[in-house]
C-alpha positions in Angstrom: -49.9 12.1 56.8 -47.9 8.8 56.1 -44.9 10.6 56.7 -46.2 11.8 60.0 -46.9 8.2 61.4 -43.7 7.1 60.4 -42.3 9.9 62.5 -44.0 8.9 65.4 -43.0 5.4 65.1 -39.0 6.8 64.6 -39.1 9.0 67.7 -40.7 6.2 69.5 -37.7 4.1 69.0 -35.1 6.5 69.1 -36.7 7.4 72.8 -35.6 3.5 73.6 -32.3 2.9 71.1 -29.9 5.8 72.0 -27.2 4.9 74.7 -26.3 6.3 77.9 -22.3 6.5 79.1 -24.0 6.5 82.8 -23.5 4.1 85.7 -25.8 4.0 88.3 -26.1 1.1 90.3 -29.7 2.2 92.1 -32.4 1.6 89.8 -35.9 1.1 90.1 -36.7 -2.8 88.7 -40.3 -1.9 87.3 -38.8 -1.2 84.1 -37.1 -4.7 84.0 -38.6 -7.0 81.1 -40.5 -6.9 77.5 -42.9 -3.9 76.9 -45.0 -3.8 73.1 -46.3 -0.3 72.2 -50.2 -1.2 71.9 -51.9 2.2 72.0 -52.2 6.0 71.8 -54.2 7.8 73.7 -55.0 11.3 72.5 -57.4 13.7 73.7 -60.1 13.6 70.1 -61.1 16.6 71.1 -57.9 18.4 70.2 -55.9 15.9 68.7 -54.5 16.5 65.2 -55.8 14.0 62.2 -52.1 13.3 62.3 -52.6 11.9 65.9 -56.0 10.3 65.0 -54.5 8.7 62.2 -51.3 7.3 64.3 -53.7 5.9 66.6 -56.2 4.2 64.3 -53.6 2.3 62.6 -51.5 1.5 66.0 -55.2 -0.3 67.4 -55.5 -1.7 64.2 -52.0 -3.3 64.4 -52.4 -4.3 67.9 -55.8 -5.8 67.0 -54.2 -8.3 64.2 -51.8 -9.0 67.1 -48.9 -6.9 65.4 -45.5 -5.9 67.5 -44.8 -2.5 65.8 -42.4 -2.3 68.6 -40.9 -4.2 71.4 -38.2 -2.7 73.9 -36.5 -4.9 75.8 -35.1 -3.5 79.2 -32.4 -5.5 81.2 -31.1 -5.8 84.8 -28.1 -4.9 83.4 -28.8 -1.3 82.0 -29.2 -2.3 78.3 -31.8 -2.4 76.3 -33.0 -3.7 73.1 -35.6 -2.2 70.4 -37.4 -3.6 68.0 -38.9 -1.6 65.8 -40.7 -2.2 62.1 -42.2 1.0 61.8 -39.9 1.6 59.3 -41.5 -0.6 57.1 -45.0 0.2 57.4 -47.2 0.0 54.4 -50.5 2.2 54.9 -52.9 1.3 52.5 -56.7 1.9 52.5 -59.0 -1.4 51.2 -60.2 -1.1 47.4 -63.6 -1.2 48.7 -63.8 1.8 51.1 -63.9 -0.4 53.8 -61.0 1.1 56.0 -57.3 0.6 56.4 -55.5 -1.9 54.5 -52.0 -1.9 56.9 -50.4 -5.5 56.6 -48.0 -6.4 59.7 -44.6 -5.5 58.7 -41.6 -8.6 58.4 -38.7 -6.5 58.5 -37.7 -4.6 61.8 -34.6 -2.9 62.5 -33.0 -3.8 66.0 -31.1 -2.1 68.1 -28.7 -2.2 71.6 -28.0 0.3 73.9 -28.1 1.3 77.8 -30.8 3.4 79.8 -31.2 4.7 83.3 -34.5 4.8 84.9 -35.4 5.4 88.5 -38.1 7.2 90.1 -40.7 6.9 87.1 -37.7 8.7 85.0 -36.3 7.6 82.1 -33.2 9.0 80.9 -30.9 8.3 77.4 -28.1 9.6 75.3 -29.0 9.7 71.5 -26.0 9.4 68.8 -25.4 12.8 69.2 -24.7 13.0 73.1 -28.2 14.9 73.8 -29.8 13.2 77.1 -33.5 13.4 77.1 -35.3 12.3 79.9 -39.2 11.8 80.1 -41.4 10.6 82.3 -42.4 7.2 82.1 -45.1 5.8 84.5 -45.6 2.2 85.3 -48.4 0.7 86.9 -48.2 -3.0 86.7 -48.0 -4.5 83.2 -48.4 -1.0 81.8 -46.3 1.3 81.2 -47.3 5.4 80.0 -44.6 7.6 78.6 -46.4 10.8 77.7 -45.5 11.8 73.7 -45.5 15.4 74.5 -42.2 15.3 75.5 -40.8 14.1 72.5 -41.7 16.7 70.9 -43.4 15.2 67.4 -43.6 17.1 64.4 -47.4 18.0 63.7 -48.9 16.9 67.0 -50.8 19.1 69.1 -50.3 17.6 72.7 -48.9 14.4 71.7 -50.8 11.9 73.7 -49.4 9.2 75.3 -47.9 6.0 74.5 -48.8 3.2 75.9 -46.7 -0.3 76.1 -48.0 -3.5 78.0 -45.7 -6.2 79.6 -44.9 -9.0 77.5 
C-alpha cells in the first residue's frame, strides 16, 4: 500500500515536470501562479483502500501544514515542481493512535514548460508522449481529475485538488 501512495505522489509530479517543445502564445492566465496539492477527493463508496489511504495521509499532511507538492506555473510557459513525496515516511503511532507520517525535508525539484488553455493542460514527458488532462480552475482552486492519469490500483482515481498559494 506504501508503494501505492508513492505512486500517486510520482504521477502527480510527473503530470507537472515533463516539458513541452510547444509555443503558443494564447494561453489562458488562470493557471498563472503557486498551486499546493491539499486534497483527494474519492468517491468512499467505491474507492480502493489504496485511494483511502492516499487521501488520509494527504489531509493529514495538509493538516500539519505540509507542501507534499508545489507546482509553480509561469507567464512564460515554464513550470516548476516541487515534490517530496519521494521521501515519505508512513508510519503508524506505537500506540494505535493513527498515522505517524512526519513532513518530509528533502524534495526533488524540477523545470520544465506547459501549455494550458481552455481548462486543458497539456505536457511532453521524457519520453516525447503528450498527455493532456483536464484541469479545472475556479478561483484559488484548481481540480485535475486522477482518472486520467491512469494510477496503478485505483478504481476511478479521484481527483486532485491544489489551492493557490
Amino acid at each position: 500500500m506504501k508503494r501505492n501512495l508513492l505512486t500517486l505522489f510520482i504521477a502527480a509530479a510527473l503530470l507537472f515536470s515533463c516539458s513541452s517543445d510547444k509555443d503558443d502564445s494564447i494561453q489562458d492566465n488562470d493557471i498563472v501562479g503557486s498551486w499546493e496539492l491539499t486534497a483527494l477527493e474519492i468517491d468512499e463508496s467505491t474507492a480502493s483502500d489504496d485511494e483511502k489511504y492516499a487521501q488520509d495521509i494527504l489531509s493529514f499532511l495538509s493538516a500539519i501544514n505540509c507542501s507534499i507538492m508545489t507546482i509553480t506555473f509561469n507567464a512564460d510557459l515554464s513550470v516548476i515542481t516541487e515534490n517530496s513525496g519521494n521521501y515519505l515516511e508512513i508510519n503508524v503511532n506505537p500506540g494505535g493512535t493513527g498515522l505517524d507520517v512526519p513532513c518530509p525535508t528533502q524534495k526533488d525539484t524540477s523545470v520544465d514548460s506547459y501549455m494550458y488553455e481552455g481548462g486543458v493542460l497539456t505536457y511532453i514527458d521524457e519520453n516525447e508522449v503528450e498527455t493532456t488532462v483536464n484541469a479545472e480552475i475556479s478561483g484559488n482552486t484548481m481540480r485535475v481529475n486522477a482518472t486520467e492519469l491512469d494510477f496503478a490500483n485505483f478504481n476511478d482515481g479521484g481527483v486532485l485538488v491544489f489551492t493557490r498559494k
